[in-house]
C-alpha positions in Angstrom: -27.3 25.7 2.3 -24.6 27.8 3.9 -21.2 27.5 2.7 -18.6 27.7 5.5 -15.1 26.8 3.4 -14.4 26.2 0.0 -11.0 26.1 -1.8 -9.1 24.6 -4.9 -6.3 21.9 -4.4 -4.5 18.9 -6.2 -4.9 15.5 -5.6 -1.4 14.2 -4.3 -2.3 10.7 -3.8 -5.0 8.3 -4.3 -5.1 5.3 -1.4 -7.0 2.5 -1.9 -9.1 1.8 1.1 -11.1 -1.5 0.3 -13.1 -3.1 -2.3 -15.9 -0.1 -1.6 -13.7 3.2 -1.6 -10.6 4.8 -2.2 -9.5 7.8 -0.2 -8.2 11.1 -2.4 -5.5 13.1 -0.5 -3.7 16.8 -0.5 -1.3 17.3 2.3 0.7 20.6 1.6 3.0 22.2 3.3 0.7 23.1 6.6 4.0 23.5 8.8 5.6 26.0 6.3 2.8 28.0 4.9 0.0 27.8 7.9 -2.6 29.5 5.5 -2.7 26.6 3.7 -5.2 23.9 3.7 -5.4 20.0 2.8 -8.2 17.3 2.5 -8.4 13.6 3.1 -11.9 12.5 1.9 -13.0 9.0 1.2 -15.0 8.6 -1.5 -17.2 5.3 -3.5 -14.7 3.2 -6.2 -16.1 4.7 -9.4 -14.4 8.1 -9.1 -12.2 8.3 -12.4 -9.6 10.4 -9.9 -5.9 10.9 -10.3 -3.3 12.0 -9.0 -2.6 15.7 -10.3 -6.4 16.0 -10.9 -7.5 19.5 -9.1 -10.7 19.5 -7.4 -12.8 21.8 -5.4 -13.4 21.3 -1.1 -16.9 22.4 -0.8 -18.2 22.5 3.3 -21.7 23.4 3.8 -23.9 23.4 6.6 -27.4 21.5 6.1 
């Protein structure tokens, strides 16, 4: 695999989507700091996320 982005954020929100997923959130300050970068990434109900929780964005080309 070849890793094109990774980087190390906080969940700001959790949203509930439907009975199947929820979708985990980080929206930063993109207008103010244009380095900076956010996710919005659904993902199955059994998670055990919250918000405040960091994670790590992994992209990888298959």
């Amino acid at each position: 695999m070849n890793t094109k982005v990774s980087f190390e954020s906080e969940v700001e929100f959790v949203a509930v989507i439907n009975e199947k997923k929820d979708c985990l959130m980080s929206q930063d300050n993109t207008q103010d700091d244009p380095g900076t970068l956010w996710f919005n990434i659904d993902v199955p109900k059994d998670h055990a996320f919250k918000e405040g929780d960091r994670v790590r964005i992994t992209i990888e080309k298959i």
